[in-house]
C-alpha positions in Angstrom: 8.6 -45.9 17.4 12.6 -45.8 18.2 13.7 -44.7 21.5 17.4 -43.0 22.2 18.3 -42.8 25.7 20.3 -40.5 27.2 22.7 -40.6 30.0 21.5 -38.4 32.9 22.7 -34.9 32.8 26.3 -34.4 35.2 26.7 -31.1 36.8 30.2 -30.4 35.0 28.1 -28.8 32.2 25.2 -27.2 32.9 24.5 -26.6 29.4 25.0 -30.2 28.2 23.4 -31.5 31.4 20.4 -29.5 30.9 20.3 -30.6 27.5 20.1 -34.1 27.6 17.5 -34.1 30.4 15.1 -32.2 28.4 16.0 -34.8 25.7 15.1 -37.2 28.0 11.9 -35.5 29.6 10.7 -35.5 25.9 11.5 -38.8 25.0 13.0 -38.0 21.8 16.1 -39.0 19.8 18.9 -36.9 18.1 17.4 -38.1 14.6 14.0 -36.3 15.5 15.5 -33.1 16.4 17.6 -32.9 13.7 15.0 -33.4 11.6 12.9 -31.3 13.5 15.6 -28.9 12.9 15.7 -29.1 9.6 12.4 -28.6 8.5 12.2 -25.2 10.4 15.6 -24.2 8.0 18.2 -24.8 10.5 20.9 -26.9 9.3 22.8 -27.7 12.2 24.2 -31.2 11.8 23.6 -34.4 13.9 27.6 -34.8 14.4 26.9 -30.7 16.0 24.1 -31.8 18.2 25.9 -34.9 19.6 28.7 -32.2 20.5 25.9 -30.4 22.4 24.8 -33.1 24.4 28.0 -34.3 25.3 29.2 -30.9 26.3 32.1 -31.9 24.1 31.3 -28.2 22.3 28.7 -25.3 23.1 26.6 -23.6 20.8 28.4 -20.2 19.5 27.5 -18.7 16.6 25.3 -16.8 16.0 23.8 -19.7 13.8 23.7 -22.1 16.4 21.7 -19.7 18.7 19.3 -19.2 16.1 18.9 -23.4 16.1 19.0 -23.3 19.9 16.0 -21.3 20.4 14.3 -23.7 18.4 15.3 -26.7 20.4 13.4 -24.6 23.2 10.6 -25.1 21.6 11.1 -28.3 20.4 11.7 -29.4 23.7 8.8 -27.9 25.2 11.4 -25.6 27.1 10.8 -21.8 28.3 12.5 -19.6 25.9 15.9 -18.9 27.0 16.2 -22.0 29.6 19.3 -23.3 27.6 20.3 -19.9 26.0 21.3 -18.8 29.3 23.3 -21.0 30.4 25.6 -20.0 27.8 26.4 -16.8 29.0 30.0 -17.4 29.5 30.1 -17.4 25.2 31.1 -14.5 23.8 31.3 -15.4 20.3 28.5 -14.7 17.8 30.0 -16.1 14.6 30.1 -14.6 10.9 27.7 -11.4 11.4 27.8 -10.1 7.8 27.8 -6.8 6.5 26.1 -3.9 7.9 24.2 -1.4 5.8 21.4 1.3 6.0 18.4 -1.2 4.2 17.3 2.1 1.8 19.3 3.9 -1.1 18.2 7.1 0.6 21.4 9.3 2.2 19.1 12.1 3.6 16.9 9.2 5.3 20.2 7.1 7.0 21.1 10.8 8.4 18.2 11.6 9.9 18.5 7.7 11.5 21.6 8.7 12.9 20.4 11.7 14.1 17.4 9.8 16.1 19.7 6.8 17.6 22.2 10.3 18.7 19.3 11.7 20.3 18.1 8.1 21.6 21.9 7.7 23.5 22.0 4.3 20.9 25.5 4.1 19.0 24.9 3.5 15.1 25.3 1.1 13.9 23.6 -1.1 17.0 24.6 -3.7 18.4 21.9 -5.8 18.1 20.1 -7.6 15.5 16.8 -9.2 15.3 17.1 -13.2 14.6 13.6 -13.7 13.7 11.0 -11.3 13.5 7.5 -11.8 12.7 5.3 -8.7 11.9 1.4 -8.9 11.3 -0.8 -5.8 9.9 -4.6 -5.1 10.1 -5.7 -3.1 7.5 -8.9 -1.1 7.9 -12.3 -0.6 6.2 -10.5 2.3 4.4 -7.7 0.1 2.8 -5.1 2.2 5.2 -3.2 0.3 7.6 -4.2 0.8 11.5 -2.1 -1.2 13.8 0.9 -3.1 13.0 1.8 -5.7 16.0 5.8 -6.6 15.5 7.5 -10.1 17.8 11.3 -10.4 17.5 13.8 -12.7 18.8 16.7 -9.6 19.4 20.6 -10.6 19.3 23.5 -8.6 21.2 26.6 -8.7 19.0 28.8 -7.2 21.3 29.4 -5.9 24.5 25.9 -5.4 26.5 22.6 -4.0 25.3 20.1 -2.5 27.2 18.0 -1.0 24.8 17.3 -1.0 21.0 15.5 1.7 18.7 13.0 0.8 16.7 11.7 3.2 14.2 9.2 3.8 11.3 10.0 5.6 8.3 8.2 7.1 5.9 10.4 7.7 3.0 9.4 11.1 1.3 6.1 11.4 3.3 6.5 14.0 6.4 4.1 12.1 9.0 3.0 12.4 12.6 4.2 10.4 15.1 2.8 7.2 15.3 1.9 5.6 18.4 4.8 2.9 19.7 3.7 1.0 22.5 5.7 -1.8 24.1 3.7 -5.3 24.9 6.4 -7.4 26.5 9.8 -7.8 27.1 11.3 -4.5 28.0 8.8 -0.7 27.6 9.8 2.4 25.6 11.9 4.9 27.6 12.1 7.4 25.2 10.3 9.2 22.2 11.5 11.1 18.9 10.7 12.8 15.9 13.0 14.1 13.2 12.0 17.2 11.9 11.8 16.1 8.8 8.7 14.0 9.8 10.1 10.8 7.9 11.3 9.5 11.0 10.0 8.9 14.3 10.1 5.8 17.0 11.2 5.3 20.5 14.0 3.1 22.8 12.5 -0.3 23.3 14.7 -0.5 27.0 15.1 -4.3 27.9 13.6 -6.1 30.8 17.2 -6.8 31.4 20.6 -6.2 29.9 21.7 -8.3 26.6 25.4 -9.6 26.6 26.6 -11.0 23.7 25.4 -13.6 22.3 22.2 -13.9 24.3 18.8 -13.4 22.9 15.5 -11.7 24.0 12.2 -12.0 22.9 10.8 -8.7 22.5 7.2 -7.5 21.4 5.6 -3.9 20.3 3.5 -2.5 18.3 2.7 0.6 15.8 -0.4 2.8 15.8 -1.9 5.1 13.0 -3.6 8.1 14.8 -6.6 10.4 13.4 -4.9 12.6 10.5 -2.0 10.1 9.7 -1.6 9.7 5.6 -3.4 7.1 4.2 -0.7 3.9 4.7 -1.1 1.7 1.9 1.6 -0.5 2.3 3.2 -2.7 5.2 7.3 -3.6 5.3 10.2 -4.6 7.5 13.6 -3.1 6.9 16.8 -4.7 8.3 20.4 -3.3 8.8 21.8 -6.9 9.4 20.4 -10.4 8.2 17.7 -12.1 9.5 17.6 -15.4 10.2 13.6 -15.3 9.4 11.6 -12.9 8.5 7.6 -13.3 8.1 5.1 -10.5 6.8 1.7 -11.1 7.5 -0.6 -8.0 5.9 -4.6 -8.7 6.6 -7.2 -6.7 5.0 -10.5 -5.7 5.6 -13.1 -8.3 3.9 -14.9 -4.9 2.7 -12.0 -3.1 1.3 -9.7 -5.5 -0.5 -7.5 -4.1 -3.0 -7.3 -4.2 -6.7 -4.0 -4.4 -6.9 -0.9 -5.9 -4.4 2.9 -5.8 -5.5 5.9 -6.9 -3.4 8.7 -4.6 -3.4 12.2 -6.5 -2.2 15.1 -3.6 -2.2 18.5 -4.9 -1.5 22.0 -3.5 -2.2 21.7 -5.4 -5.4 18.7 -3.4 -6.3 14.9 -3.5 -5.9 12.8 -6.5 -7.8 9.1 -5.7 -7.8 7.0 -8.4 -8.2 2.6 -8.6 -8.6 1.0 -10.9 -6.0 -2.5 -11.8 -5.7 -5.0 -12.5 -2.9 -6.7 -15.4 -4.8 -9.9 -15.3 -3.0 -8.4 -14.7 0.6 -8.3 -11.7 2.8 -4.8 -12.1 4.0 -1.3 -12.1 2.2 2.2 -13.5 4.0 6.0 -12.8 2.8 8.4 -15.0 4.5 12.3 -14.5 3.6 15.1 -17.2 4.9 18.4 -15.3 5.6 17.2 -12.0 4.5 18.9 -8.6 4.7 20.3 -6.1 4.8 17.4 -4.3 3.0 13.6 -4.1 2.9 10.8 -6.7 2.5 7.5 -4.8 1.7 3.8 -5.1 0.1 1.9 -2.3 -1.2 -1.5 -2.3 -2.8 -4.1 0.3 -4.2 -7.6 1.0 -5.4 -8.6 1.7 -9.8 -5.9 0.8 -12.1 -2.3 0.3 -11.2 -1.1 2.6 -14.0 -2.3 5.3 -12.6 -0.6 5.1 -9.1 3.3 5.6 -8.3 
């Protein structure tokens, strides 16, 4: 076992202080984290951490807040104990391009229309760093909750809430039910006419300024009279650090068929999957979007389905 020892934290950077006594409390070495690191897909370098520690730089893009997060955890930290002592940062880094995640013109306006009528400015200005979604599927082979965990992102100015919204792409729908389990609770409800789209505004436990990050949890609904849902996705306006899919069925109604559908601005690539003897599927995607991650599945023979 190697041992690193680091100097005790000084009070002329909170950050860095705080840093290296949770090194410290953990006993662990640079080496370890980065490795640590590493393995969870972050590739921030061991010359970048020694910066940290020595408050000789400060984590600022939106890259590095991604890794910090993780040393949170690493560390055996509270989620956001480092992260907000970085508040004085305004700097998110490279942000890439934003785009509506569907080839569907008539859909992206009737988004528009519900973040107008949610008081949200399109595009937001937030993203979701990593987001995990998991789906029960029912004894009918029709999805009927879908619990959803994000780490959210401002990327610029201040955010106090963020819309979150299903769509159902040439399928007019009720409203689902959108309930908020932790970090903020919906303030407000909508439904396009067109019935494609419907969510609410997720409103913060407290106010986001760039570059800080929340951790934010809801969930979805099917009521009574809902179509039959026989597929589960994410769709993403920016990119995602990580994205994670986890679709389970019900052990008496497992499908005879599952495809993944991945539709990006350079075009959709749909590819068969197979449960091979389990009752659960995942989809994980590193760096993912814009566009839309999803499974779908059905009952007789494929050929005869769209």
């Amino acid at each position: 076992m190697s041992f690193e020892i680091e100097p005790r934290g000084t009070p002329s950077d909170p950050f860095a202080s705080a840093l290296r006594d949770a090194i410290n409390a953990r006993d662990a070495t640079l080496s370890w984290l980065h490795d640590q690191l590493r393995g969870r897909g972050n590739t921030v370098s061991m010359a970048t951490l020694s910066y940290w520690r020595s408050g000789a730089r400060r984590p600022e893009g939106a890259q590095s807040i991604a890794a910090l997060a993780d040393i949170e955890r690493l560390l055996d930290l509270t989620d956001g104990t480092l992260t907000r002592l970085l508040k004085t940062s305004k700097r998110t880094g490279p942000l890439g391009p934003v785009q509506f995640p569907l080839d569907a013109s008539d859909l992206e306006r009737a988004v528009k229309d519900a973040f107008t009528a949610l008081g949200a400015p399109y595009p937001t200005m937030s993203r979701e760093v990593t987001t995990h979604s998991v789906s029960d599927v029912d004894a009918d082979g029709s999805v009927a909750v879908t619990s959803i965990r994000s780490v959210v992102q401002a990327t610029s100015g201040t955010v106090t809430g963020i819309p979150f919204l299903e769509m159902t792409p040439g399928v007019r729908s009720p409203a689902p039910i959108v309930t908020a389990v932790s970090g903020g609770r919906i303030s407000a409800h909508y439904s396009h006419p067109s019935g494609e789209v419907h969510g609410g505004l997720f409103e913060l436990d407290a106010p986001l300024t760039a570059p800080d990050t929340a951790m934010v949890e809801w969930s979805v609904a099917y009521p009574p009279g809902y179509p039959p849902t026989l597929d589960t996705g994410h769709a993403l306006a920016r990119q995602c650090r990580e994205l994670l899919l986890w679709t389970r069925f019900h052990p008496g109604a497992l499908p005879d068929w599952i495809e993944e559908r991945v539709e990006t601005p350079a075009g959709l690539v749909v590819t068969p999957l197979s449960l091979g003897g389990r009752t659960s599927i995942h989809q994980a995607r590193r760096a993912f979007g814009p566009g839309t991650l999803s499974l779908h599945w059905g009952f007789g023979a494929r050929d005869s389905q769209g």
